[in-house]
C-alpha positions in Angstrom: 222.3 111.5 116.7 219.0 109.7 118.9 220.2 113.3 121.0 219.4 115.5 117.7 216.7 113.9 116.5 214.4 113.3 119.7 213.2 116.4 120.3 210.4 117.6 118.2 208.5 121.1 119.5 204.7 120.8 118.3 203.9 124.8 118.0 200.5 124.7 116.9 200.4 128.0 115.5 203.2 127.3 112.8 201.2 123.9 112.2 198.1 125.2 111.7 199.7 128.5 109.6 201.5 126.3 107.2 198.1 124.0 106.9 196.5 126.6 105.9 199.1 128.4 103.8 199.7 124.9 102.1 195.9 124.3 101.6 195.4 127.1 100.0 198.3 127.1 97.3 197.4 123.9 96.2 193.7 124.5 95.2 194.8 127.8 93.9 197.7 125.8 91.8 194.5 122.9 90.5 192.3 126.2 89.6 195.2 128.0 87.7 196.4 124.7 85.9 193.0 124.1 85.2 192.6 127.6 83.5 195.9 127.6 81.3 198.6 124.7 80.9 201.9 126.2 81.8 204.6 123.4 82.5 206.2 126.4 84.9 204.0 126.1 87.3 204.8 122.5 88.7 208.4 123.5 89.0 207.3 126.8 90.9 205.3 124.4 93.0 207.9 122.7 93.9 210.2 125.4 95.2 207.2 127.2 96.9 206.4 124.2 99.0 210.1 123.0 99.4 211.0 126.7 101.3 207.6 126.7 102.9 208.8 123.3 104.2 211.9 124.5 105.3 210.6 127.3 107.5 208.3 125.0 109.3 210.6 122.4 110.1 213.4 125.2 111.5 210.4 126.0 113.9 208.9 122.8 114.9 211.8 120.3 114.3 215.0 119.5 116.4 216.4 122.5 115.4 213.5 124.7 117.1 213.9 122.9 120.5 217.9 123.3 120.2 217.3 127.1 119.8 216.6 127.3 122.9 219.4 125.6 124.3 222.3 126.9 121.7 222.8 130.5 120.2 224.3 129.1 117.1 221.4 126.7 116.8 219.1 129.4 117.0 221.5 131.4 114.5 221.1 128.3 111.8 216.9 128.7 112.7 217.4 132.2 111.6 219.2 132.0 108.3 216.4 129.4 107.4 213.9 131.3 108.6 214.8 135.0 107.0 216.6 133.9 103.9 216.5 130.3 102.8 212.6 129.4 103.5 211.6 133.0 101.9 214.0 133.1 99.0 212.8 129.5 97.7 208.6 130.9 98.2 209.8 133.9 96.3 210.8 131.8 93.5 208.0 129.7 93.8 205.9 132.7 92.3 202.4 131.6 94.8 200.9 135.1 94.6 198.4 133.8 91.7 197.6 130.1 93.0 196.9 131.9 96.7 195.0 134.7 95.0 192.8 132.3 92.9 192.2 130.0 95.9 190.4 133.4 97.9 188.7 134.6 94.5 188.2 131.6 92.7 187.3 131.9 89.0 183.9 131.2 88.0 183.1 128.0 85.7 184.3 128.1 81.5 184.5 131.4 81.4 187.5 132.3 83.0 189.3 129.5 81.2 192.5 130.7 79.7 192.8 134.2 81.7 195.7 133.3 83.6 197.8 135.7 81.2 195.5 138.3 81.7 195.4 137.5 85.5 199.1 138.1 85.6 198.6 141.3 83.9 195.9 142.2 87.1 198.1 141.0 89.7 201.6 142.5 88.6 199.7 145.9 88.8 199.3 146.0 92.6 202.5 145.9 93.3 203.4 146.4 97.2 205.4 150.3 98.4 207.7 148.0 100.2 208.5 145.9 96.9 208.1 148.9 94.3 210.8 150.8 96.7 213.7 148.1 97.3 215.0 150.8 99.6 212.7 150.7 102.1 212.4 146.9 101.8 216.1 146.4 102.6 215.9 148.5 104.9 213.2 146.7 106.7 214.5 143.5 106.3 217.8 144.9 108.4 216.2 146.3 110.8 213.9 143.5 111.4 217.0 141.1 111.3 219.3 143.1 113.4 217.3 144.5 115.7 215.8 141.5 117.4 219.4 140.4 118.2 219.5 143.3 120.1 220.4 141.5 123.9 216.6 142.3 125.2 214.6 141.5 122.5 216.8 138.2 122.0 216.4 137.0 125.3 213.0 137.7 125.3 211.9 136.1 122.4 213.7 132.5 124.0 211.7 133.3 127.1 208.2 133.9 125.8 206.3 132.0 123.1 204.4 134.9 122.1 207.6 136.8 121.4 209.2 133.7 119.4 206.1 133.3 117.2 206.2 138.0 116.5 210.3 136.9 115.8 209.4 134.2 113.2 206.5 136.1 111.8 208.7 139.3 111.0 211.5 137.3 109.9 209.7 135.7 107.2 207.7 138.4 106.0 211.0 140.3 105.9 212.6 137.6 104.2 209.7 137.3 101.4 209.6 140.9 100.9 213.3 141.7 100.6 213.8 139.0 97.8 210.9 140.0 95.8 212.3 143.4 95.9 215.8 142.0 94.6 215.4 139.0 92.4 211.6 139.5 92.0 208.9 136.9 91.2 206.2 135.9 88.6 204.1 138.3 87.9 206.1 140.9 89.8 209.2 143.0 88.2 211.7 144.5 90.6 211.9 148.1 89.7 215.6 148.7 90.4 218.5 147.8 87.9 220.3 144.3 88.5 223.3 146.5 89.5 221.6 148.5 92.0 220.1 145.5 93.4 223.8 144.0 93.9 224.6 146.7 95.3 221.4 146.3 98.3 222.5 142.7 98.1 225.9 142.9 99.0 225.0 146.0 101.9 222.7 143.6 103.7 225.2 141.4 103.6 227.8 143.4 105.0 225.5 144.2 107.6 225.2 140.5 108.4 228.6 140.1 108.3 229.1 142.8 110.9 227.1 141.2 113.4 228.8 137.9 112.6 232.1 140.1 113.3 231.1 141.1 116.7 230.1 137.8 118.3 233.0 136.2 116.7 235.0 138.7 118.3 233.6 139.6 121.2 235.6 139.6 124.8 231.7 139.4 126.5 228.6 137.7 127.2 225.7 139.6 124.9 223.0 137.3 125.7 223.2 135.6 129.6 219.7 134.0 129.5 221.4 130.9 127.4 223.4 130.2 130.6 222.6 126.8 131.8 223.7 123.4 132.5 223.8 122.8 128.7 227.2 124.9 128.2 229.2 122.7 130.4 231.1 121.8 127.8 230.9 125.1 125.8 230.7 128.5 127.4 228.1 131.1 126.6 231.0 133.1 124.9 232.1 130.0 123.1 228.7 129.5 121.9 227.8 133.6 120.7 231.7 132.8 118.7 230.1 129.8 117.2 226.8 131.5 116.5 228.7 134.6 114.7 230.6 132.2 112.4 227.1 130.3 111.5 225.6 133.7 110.7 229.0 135.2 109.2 229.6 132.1 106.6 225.8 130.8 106.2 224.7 134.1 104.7 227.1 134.0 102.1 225.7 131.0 99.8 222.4 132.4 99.5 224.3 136.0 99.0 226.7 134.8 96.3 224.0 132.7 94.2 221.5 135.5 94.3 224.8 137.7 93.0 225.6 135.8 90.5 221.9 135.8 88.9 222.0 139.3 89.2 225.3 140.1 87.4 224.1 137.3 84.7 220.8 139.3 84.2 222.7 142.8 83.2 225.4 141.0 81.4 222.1 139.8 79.2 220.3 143.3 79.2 224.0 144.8 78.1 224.0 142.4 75.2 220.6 143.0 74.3 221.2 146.9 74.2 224.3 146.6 72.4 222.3 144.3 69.9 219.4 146.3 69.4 221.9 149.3 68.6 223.6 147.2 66.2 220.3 146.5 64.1 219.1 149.9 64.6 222.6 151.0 62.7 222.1 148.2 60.3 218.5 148.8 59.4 218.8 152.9 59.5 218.3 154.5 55.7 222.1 155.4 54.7 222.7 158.8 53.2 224.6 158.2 49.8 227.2 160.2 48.8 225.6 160.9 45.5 222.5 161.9 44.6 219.5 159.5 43.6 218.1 162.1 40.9 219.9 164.8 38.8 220.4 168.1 40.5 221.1 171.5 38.9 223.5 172.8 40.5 
């Protein structure tokens, strides 16, 4: 355990980012409380600081100096990075704290416009979110490619690289969920089946790659050989690494899942409920007529 926790890596980059990114939330958050009294936004707090949180300490905690040293360290540091961190700022809902701490509103008068501010914000809504296509799509390629052998090696040998890596992972990772479970003021534009369906591709396609260093008779990425795998090989260690990445994208999967089937169960009920009352509220046409005819 003294071996686990004794190694801290102080990137100043991610420390000063998540300063900064921190800062600016909160005195967003005290301007948008200020302007409208909505008990949602202290649990939204919460969650948007607690994955925020978690991303930085994957970087600049124990487990960002064992990354170097163990592939299925580094494979933990990834599903942190990519899906938990992101997934939790996604549900956070930041977009109007951050957007009110770099246009702050001015005095009284913008009192009470956090509504309308919604309205302002939900209208620019990002290609890459409006399109879930192309944002799982990006977050794929942005998660499978850099464990191509070159790139991965590359990225444990040069800072620079590491900090592109972590950068595209989460901005991958905050863009694919807000495509797929969406967040406050933003409304994903596909149907909850459709994004199951994106859901459970992406994670196939991590399940692939969890497939092939699980199974694989060969050594993908040789730059981890060193006098740490004398009790584990490299192989040993790519195995281990496709397990963490096989099993630990499933939680996150499966919850995000189940939301999704709960919210068209919900939508199915309210169609089948607003056809009911359209039946039961429609004029009937009575068999006889309400006035005298001549026939």
């Amino acid at each position: 355990m003294e071996v686990a926790l004794s190694h801290w890596s102080a990137s100043w980059p991610v420390l000063a980012g998540y300063a900064v990114v921190a800062a600016a939330h909160l005195a967003g958050l005290r301007r948008v409380s200020a302007a409208a009294r909505r008990p949602d936004l202290v649990r939204e707090a919460l969650l948007f600081h607690a994955g925020l949180l978690i991303t930085v300490l994957a970087l600049v905690s124990p487990v960002g100096y064992w990354s170097h040293v163990y592939i299925w360290v580094r494979a933990l540091q990834e599903l942190l990075v990519i899906m938990i961190g992101p997934g939790l700022m996604v549900l956070g809902a930041p977009w109007l704290p951050l957007r009110s701490a770099v246009r702050p509103p001015n005095g009284q008068a913008h009192r009470g416009t956090s509504r309308a501010d919604d309205g302002a914000l939900a209208g620019r809504v990002p290609i890459l979110v409006a399109q879930p296509v192309l944002a799982v799509i990006g977050f794929n390629v942005v998660f499978l490619g850099w464990h191509l052998p070159v790139l991965f090696d590359l990225a444990r040998s040069s800072s620079a690289v590491a900090l592109a890596e972590h950068a595209t992972y989460v901005a991958a990772g905050l863009v694919f969920w807000l495509a797929l479970i969406g967040s406050r003021p933003f409304s994903p534009s596909a149907s909850p089946l459709r994004r199951l369906a994106f859901l459970v591709a992406t994670a196939a396609a991590a399940t692939v790659l969890g497939m092939v260093l699980v199974f694989g008779s060969g050594v993908l990425y040789p730059a981890y050989a060193g006098a740490a795998h004398h009790v584990m090989t490299v192989l040993d260690d790519e195995q281990l690494a496709g397990a963490t990445l096989w099993m630990g994208v499933l939680p996150p999967t499966i919850i995000a899942a189940v939301a999704l089937l709960l919210q068209w169960l919900g939508n199915e009920e309210s169609s089948e409920l607003a056809a009911d009352l359209d039946r039961l509220l429609a004029p009937r046409k009575h068999a006889w007529p309400s006035r005298p005819v001549i026939r």
